[in-house]
N, C-alpha and C positions, 0 to 999 in steps of 0.2 A: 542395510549398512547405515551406522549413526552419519550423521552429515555436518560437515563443520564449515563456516564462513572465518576464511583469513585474512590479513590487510601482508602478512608477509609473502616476498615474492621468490617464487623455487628459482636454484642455482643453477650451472651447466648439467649438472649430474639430475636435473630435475627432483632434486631435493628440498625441503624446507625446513626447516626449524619453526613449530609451531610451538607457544610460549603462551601464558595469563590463564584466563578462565577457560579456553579452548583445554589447552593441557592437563588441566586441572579435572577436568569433566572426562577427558579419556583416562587419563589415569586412578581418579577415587570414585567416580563415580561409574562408569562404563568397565574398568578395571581390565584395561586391554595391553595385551604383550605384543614384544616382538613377532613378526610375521600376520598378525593379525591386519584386514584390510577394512578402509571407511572412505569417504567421499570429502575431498576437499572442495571449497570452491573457491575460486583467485580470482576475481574480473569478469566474471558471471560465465564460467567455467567449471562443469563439475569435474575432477579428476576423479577415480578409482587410485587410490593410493595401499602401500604396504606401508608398517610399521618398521622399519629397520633402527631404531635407538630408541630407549628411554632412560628417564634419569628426572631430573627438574624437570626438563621441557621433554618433547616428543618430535623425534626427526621421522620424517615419512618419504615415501619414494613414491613418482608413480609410476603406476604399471602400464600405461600405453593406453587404456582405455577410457573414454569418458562419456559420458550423460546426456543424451538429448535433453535441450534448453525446456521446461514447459511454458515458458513464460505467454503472455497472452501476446498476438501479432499488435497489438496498438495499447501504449499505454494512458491507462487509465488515472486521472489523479481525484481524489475525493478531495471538494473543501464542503466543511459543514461547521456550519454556527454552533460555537459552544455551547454542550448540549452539559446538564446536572448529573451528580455523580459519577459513578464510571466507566460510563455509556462510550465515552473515548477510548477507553480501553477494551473495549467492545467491538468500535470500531477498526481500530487497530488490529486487533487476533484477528478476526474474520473478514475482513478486507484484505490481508495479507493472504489469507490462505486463498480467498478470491481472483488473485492476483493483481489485487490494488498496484500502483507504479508509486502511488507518494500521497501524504494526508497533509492536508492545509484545514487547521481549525482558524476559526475568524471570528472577529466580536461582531455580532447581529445584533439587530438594533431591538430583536425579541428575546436575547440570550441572559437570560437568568443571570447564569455564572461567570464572574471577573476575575480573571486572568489575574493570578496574584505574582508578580515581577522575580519576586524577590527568591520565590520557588519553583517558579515558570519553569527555569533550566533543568533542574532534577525532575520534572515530571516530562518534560522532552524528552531525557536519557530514558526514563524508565518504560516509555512509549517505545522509543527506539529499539530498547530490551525486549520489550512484548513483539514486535514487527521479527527481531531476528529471531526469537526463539519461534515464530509461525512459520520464517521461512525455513529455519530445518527442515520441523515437523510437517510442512509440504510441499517439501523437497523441491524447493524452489531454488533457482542458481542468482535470484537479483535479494536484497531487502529493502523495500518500499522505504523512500526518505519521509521522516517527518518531521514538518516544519513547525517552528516555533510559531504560535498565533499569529495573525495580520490583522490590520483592522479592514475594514469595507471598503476601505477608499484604495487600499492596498489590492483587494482581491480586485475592483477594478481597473486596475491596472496591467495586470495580469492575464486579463483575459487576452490579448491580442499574441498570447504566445502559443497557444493552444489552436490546432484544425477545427476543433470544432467545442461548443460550449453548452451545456445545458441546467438550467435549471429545475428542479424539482416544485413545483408547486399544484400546493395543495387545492385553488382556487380551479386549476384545471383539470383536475382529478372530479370537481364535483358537476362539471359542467356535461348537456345531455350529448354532446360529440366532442369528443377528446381525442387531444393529438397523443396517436398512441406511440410511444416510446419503440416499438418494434419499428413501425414504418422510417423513423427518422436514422435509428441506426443500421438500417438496409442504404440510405443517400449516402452516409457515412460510409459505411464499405463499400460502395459504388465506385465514390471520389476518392478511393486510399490516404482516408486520414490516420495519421497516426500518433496523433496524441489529441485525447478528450478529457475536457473539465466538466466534471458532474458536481453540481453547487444544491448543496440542501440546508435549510433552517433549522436552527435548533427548536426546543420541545412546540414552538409557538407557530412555529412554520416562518418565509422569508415573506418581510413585510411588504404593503402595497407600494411603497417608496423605492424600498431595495429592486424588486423587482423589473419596478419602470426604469431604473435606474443602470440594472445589468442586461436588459433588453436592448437597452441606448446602447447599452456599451458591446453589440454582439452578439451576446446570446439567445438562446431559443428555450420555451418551455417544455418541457416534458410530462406525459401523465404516467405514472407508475398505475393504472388501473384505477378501478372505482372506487377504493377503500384506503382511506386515509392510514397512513403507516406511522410508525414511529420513528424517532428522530435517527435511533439507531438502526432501525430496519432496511430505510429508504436506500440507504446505498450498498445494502447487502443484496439486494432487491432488486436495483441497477448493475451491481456488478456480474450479476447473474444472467442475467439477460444480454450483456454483452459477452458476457463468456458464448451463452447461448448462440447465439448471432456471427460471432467473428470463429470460434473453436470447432 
């Protein structure tokens, strides 16, 4: 059943009026009638819903039955240094289907690409777009927020909000005994954290400054294995492994 995300909230009659691009997509695109049934989701809540009106918009009812959550038990937030071309939209599609919780891109002091202000918002939206149309298509009940860049001093700040913090470096990946990233998110499930910050560099990796710097401030390193990953790999790589680990 197609899967649709609404901000509108069902009435007594457990009704809704669903309206915009939502409507629009059931009706020219999907080309669905009266009595036909699909999956709402309100509040990270899938409904099984019937078709009872069309017209402009599309009223739907539910049928009593709904959707176990897949969502991952701890959420996961990626921040990763602005990485060249559209490698964030990379990240985006397939971190959502991962079960990413929320994407923090950050200016790195290695990061090529500068965040240009003045278009910044329309590439947020269009992110945001990629993020919802991933959780349809994997029938996910939350869509991962993404935030508008921060700078470093910003993502430092942040860290004290998160159970646990890691960063991805490369420096410890090439090293003859490395902290392997399994053993640390074994402590993590021990102690029920529930919400972790995975921090990785863009194309150049997170510099020797940054580093000491979000160590100070908290976090721990992590080795994704021997073999040096790419900017957009490393946290598809990571989320995978925690999927592994916690699912």
């Amino acid at each position: 059943m197609q899967r649709y995300f609404i901000d509108e909230q069902f009435n007594d009659q457990n009704e809704v009026i669903i309206t915009g691009e939502n409507a629009k997509h059931i009706l020219k695109v999907m080309r669905m009638e009266i009595g036909e049934s699909l999956i709402v989701v309100q509040n990270n809540t899938a409904y099984i819903c019937k078709i009872v009106s069309v017209g402009q918009n599309v009223i739907v009812k539910q049928t009593g039955e709904t959707i176990p959550s897949p969502e991952m038990p701890v959420q996961v937030t990626i921040a990763c240094g602005l990485p060249k071309g559209d490698k964030l939209d990379l990240i985006t599609q397939k971190g959502t289907e991962l079960g990413m919780h929320a994407l923090i891109p950050f200016a790195a002091e290695r990061s090529i690409v500068k965040w240009d202000d003045k278009k910044g918002e329309k590439k947020t939206e269009r992110l945001q777009k990629i993020a919802k149309e991933a959780a349809e298509q994997s029938q996910r009940t939350q869509i991962p927020e993404i935030m508008s860049p921060i700078s470093f001093k910003q993502l430092l700040s942040i860290i004290p909000n998160y159970d646990a913090v890691f960063i991805a470096d490369e420096e410890d990946a090439k090293q003859e005994i490395r902290t392997r990233f399994a053993d640390k998110l074994k402590k993590v499930y021990d102690n029920e954290s529930k919400s972790i910050l995975l921090i990785f560099g863009p194309e150049g990796g997170i510099s020797r400054n940054e580093a000491k710097s979000l160590i100070e401030a908290g976090s721990e390193t992590m080795s994704l294995g021997p073999r040096i990953l790419r900017a957009e790999t490393a946290p598809l790589y990571a989320l995978s492994a925690i999927s592994y680990e916690f699912e």
